[in-house]
N, C-alpha and C positions, 0 to 999 in steps of 0.2 A: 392585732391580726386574728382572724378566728378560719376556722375552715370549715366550709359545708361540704358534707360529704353526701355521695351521690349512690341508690342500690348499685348492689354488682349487675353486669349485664350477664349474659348468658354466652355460654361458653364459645357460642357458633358466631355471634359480634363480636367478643375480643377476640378471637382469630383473624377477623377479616378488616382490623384497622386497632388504633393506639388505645390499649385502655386506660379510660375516663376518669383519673381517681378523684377528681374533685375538683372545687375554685378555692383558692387563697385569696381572701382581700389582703390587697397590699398597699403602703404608700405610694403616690402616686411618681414622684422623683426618683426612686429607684427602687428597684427590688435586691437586696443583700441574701442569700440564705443563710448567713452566720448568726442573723436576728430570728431566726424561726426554726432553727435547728431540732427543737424537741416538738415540735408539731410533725417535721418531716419522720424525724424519728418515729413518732407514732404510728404512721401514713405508710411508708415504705417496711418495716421490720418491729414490731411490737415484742418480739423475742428479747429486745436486749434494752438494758436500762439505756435513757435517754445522754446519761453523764458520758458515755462512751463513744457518742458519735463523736463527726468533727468536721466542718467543712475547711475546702482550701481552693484559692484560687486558681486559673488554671488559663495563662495566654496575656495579654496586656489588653482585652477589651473590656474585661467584667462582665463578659453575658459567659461564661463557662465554670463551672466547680466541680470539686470531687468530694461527696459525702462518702464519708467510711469510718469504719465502727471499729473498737479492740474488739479483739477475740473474731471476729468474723472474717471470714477469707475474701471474701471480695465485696464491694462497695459500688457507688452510683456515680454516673457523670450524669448533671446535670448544666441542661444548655438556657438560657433564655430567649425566645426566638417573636418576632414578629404575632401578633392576636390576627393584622387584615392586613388583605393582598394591598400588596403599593400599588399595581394597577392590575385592572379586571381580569386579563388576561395571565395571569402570574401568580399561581396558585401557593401558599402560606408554607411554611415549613411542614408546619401540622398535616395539612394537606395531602402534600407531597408525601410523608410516612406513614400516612392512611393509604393513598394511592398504592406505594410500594407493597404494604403488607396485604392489600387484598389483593395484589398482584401474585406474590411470594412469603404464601403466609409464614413458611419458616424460619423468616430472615430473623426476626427478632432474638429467633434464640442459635443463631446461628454463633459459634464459641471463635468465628476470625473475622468478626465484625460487634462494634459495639453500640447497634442499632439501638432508636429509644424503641421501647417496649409499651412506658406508659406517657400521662400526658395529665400535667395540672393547669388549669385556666387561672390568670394571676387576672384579678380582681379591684377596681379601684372600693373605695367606701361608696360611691351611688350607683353601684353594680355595674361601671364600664366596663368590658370586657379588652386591657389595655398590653397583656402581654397570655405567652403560652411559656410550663416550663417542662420540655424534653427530659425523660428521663430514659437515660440506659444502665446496661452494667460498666461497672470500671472491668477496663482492658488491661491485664497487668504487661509492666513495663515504666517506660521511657518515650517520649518523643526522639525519632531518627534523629532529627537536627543534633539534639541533645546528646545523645549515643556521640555522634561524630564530631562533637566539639569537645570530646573530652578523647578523642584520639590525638596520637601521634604520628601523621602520615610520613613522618619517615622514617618509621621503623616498620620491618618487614610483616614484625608478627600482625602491626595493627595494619598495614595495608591488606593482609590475609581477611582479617577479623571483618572488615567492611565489603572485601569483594564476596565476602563470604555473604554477608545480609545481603548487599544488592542482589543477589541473585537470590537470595530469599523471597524478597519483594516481588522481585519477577514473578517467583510461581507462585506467591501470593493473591497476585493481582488478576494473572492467567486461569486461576479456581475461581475467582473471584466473575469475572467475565466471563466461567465458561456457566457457574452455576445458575447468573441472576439475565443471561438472554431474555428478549421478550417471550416468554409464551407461543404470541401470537404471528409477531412478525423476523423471529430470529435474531433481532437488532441487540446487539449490545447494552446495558444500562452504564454507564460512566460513571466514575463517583463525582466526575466536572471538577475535582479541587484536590486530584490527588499529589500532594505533595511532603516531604521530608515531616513536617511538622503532623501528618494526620496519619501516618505510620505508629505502631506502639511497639519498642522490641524488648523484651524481658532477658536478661543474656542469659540469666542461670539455669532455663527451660528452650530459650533458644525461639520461645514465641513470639510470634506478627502478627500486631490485630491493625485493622482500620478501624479510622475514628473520623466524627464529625461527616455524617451521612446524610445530613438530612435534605441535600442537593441534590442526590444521586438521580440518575436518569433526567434529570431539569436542563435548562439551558446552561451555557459555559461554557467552560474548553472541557470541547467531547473527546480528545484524544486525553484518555491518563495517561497513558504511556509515554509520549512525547512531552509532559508537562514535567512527571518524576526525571525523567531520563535528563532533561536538561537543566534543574534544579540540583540531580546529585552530579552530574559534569560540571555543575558550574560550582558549587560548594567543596568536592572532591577529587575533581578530572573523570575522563574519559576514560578511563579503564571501568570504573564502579558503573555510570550508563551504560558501559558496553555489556559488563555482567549483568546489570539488571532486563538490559534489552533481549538480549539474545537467550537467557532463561524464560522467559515470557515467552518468546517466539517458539520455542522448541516445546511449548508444556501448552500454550491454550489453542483447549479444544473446543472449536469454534463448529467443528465438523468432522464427521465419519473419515476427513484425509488425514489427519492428523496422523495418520500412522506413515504418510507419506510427506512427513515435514522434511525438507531439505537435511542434507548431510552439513549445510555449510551451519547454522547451529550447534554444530555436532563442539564437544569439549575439543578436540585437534585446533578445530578452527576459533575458538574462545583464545585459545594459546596462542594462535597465528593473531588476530587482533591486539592483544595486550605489547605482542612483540612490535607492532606496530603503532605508533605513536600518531595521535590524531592528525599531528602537523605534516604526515606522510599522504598528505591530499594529490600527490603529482599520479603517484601508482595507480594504474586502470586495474578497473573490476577485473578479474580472468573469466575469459568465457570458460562455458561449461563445456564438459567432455560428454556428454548424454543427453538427451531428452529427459525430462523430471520434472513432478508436480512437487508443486508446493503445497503450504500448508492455504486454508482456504480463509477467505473473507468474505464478512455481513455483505453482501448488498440491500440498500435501501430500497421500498418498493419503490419510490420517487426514478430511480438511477441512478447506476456507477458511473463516477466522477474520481480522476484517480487524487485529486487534490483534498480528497476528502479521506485519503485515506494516505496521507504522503509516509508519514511515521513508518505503519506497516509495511508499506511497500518499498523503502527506501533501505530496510532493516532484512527485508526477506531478499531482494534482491541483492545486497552488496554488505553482508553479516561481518568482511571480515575487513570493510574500510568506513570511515564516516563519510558520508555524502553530503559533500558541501553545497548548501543554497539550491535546495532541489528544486525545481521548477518545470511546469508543466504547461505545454503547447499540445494544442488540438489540431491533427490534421485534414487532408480534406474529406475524412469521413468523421462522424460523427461518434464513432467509434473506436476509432485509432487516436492514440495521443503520443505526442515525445516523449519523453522522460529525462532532462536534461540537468546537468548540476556545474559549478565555476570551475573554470580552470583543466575542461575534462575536454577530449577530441570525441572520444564516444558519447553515446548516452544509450537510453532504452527505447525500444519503440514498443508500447503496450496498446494492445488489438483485441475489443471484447468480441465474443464468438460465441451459438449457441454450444450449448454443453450436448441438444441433443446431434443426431446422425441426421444429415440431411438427407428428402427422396433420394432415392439411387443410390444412395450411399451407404458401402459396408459398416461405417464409422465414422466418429464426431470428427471434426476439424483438428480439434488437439491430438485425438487418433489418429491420426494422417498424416498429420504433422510427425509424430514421434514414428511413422512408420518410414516413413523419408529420411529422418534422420537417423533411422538405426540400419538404412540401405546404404546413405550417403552420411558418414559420420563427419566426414570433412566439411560438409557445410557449417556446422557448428564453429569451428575454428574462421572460415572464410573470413578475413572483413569486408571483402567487397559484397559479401550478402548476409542481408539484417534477417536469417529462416528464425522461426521460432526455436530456443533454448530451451522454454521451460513455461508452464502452465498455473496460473494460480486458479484454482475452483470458486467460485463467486453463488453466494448459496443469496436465495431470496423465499422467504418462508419456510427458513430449515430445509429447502432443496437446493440441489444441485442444477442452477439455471444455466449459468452460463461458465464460461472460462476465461480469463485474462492469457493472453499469449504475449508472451516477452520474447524480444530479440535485441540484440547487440548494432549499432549501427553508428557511421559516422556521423557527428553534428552536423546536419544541413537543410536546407529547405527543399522539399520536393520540385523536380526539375519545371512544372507546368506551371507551377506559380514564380520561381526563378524568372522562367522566362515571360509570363508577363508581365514582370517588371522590367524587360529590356525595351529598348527603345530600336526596334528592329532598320528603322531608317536609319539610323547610325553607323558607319562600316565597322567603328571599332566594336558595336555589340552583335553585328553579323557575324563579323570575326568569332567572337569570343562564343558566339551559339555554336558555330560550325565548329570549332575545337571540343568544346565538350560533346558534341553528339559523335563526332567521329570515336572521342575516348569511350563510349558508350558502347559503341560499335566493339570497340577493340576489347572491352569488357565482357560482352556477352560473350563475343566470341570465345575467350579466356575458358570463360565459364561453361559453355556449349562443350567444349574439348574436356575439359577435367570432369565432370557429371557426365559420365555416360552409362545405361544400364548395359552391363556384359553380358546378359543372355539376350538382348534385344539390338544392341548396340546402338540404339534411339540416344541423342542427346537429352536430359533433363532438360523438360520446359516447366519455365516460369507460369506458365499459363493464364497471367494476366497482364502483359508486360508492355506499360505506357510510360507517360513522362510522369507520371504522379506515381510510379513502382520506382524512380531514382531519386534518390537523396544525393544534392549535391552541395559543397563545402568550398565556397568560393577562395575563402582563406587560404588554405591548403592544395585545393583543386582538387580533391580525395572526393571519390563518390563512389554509393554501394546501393546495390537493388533491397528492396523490402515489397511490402505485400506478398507475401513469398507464400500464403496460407493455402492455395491452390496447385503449386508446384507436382507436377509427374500428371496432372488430372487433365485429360481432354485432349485433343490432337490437334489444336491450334499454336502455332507456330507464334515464336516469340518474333523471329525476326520480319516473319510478315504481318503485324501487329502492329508494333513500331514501327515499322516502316510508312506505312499508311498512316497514321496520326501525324509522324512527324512531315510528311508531305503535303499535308494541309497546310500548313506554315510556312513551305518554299520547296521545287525542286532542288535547289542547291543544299538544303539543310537533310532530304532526304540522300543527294549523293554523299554527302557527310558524313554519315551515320553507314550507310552502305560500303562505303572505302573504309572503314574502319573496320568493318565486320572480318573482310575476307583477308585483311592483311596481319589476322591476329590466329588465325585456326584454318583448320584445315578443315575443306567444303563442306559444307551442311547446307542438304536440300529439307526442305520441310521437317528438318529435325531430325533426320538423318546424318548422320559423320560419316564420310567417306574415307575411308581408313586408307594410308598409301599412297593417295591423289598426290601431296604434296601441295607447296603454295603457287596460284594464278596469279594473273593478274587482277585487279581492281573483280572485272565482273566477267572475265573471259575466260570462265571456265566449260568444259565439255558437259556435256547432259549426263545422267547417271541411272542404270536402270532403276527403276523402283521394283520392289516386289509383285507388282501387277507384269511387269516385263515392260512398259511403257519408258518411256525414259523423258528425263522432266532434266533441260536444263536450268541452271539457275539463273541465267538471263531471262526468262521466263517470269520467272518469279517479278522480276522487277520489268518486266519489259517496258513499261510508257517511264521509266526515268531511261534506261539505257539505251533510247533509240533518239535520246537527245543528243544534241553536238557533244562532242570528246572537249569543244574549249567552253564548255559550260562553266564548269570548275575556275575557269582563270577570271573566268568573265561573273564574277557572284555578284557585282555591285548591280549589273544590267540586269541579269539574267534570273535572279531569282526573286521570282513574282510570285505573290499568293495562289494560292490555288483555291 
């Protein structure tokens, strides 16, 4: 073996990618470092005689080593990595840590991370250029795995000792993601292979380094968090992922909200988790008592897609239960999605929204939202209404673009697509249409009564309220309004809204929905509550003045159903024709 050595470059190139110490020719069958050790010695540290190095093996592949010296404090890992791309498109290891450092040029010497710095070209004898060999600092320590196979997880003190790391890692990992963001586009860098084995922890200094970087930002599995998290639940239970997770959440600062990270991170709620054993999957998330942002997340300039960020979101929303088999349904906007998990009667309904104020408007969506809900606190609790809970910030070039609006709602299918899947010539599914829309009726009604503002005495409207604003749950027969983000705004009338849509589909489906209304609250003309009235009949109630002094009864309101026959209703199989 011999080595050619290469001039130094100048200091403004080794900054801005891996420096170039040289080629090693090597044999061709394998490269050992144990056979070249006093060359490397040479190469790396000339301070110290060559009898003093020593390499050692490090993993079961044979491309990893640890050169390290007496008397010196700290030592090299040394990787062997790929010389050419396996295909065009899939840039070399080398690459890739050129890419990174001219990215982030002070990652190299970054002291919790054990990036290569430099780089040897391994050499055949007819100058193939057949391998590359990575050099970083040694990260002092242990591999995790290792740490935790010399515990004793039933003893108290060692289960302290590991919940104590994982949450180490956490805020490891959360410095780690919030320091190495793109530049350009805010996105995250991944290290794609974060797991137990590329952790380094030193117990006697209490140090965590990562190791084996030379993927980071590449393809993989882009969530580290969901890769550790279920690697150390599955090696050590669910209490150590849940310390690891919920440290992470509370500490990366992904963005200027961070100071607005959920209370449910908070230590109480770490304690409330651990007292709760994963197999405790029956217990529903608790809605919240407030309107509250969360802490914020990357959006891709491509778009947010909540499947791409299920971990996150599955951890921010429900901190203090595991969510099992989360799974996500798109509904019929392009921007609203489910958020559904096994064995659960709720789920989340998440609704992207711009972050700014719309024309006319004093405030963003999220603003409006939290201002309803800090008027009307009860909606929060309600389950028959999915209002937004809570807001997550969705940053797209380090701004603040849009908001994610979470709410609470029953598992169900939006009523418009429900129904067309029924088979409306069928009595038995006319039937079953005409029950749920009366229960709809009887719902708003419910709802109309309880929201009402006391200096106006206006019932809260929905202000968008169709059959794709109800979630219905055939199993249960439970159904609850959603699209709720419009609520208090405009002077359109829920009930005469509904009413109209669902009479496109039958007179009888609109008397339906009408006999439900008035037999559940007391009169509401255009969103007015008549206080005192007491309950009518079906639709025979008196006119009511309005504030003009006009008086508007609510027969009116409906008049071309109401001036139908009275045996309309008996007669549904005859009598109700499309319109």
């Amino acid at each position: 073996m011999s080595l050619m050595a290469r001039p130094p470059r100048s200091s403004s190139a080794a900054d801005s990618s891996l420096n170039r110490l040289g080629d090693f020719y090597v044999p061709v069958q394998r490269f050992d470092p144990a056979d070249h050790v006093a060359q490397l010695a040479r190469l790396l540290d000339q301070g110290f005689q060559t009898e003093r190095f020593s390499v050692r093996p490090v993993g079961l592949n044979h491309t990893v080593w640890i050169l390290s010296c007496q008397g010196r404090h700290e030592g090299w890992m040394l990787k062997q990595v790929a010389a050419h791309r396996r295909f065009s498109g899939l840039p070399t290891d080398t690459e890739c840590c050129d890419a990174l450092i001219s990215k982030f040029p002070g990652i190299p010497s970054d002291p919790k991370l054990a990036f290569p710095h430099s780089v040897l070209h391994l050499k055949a004898q007819s100058g193939e250029h057949v391998g590359d060999l990575l050099v970083a600092r040694q990260a002092p320590g242990v591999q995790l795995g290792r740490f935790l196979a010399d515990l004793d997880l039933a003893k108290p003190e060692d289960q302290q000792r590991l919940q104590h790391v994982s949450s180490g890692v956490g805020e490891l990992l959360a410095d780690f993601h919030t320091r190495y963001a793109d530049p350009i586009t805010g996105e995250v860098s991944h290290h794609t292979d974060f797991h137990p084995s590329n952790v380094l922890f030193h117990e006697p200094s209490g140090t965590l380094s990562i190791v084996d970087l030379t993927g980071m930002g590449s393809g993989g599995i882009r969530d580290d968090v969901d890769k550790f998290a279920r690697l150390i639940g599955h090696l050590a239970g669910d209490r150590y992922a849940a310390a690891f997770r919920l440290r992470y959440i509370s500490l990366w600062k992904g963005s200027d909200f961070t100071s607005s990270v959920s209370t449910a991170a908070s230590s109480t709620d770490l304690g409330l988790l651990y007292s709760q054993s994963s197999s405790d999957n029956s217990s529903r998330t608790p809605r919240r008592r407030s309107f509250q942002y969360l802490s914020s997340l990357v959006m891709p300039k491509a778009g947010f897609h909540p499947s791409q960020s299920l971990t996150s979101l599955a951890w921010l929303l429900s901190p203090e239960r595991k969510v099992v088999n989360p799974k996500v349904t798109e509904l019929s906007s392009g921007s609203v999605w489910m958020l559904s998990e096994s064995n659960q009667k709720e789920c989340w309904i998440l609704e992207k929204v711009s972050s700014s104020k719309p024309q006319s408007e004093s405030q963003s969506v999220a603003g409006s939202c939290e201002e309803v809900a800090r008027r009307f606190p009860a909606l929060l609790a309600d389950e028959r209404a999915a209002f937004p809970q809570c807001a997550i910030p969705l940053q797209v070039d380090q701004h603040h673009s849009f908001d994610l609006l979470v709410s609470r709602a029953v598992c169900g299918i939006e009523l418009d697509r429900y129904v067309a899947e029924l088979d409306l010539d069928r009595k038995k599914d006319r039937e079953k249409l005409r029950c749920i829309l009366q229960k709809v009726g009887e719902t708003l009604g419910d709802f109309h009564v309880k929201y009402v503002d006391l200096e106006t005495g206006e019932a809260l409207q929905h202000g968008d309220f169709h059959l794709r604003s109800v979630l219905y749950n055939e199993a249960t027969e439970g159904l609850c309004f959603c699209n709720m983000t419009k609520m208090g705004s405009g002077s359109q009338s829920d009930l005469q809204t509904f009413h109209d849509e669902v009479k496109r589909l039958g007179n009888c489906y609109a008397e339906a929905f009408r006999q439900g209304y008035p037999g559940s609250c007391q009169r509401t003309v255009h969103g007015r509550v008549s206080h005192g009235i007491g309950l009518f009949g079906p639709w025979n109630c008196a006119g009511e003045a309005s504030d003009s002094g006009s008086e508007i009864a609510e027969s009116e309101v409906f008049s071309d159903v109401a001036s139908e026959p009275d045996d309309q209703a008996a007669n549904h199989d005859e009598g109700c024709s499309l319109m």
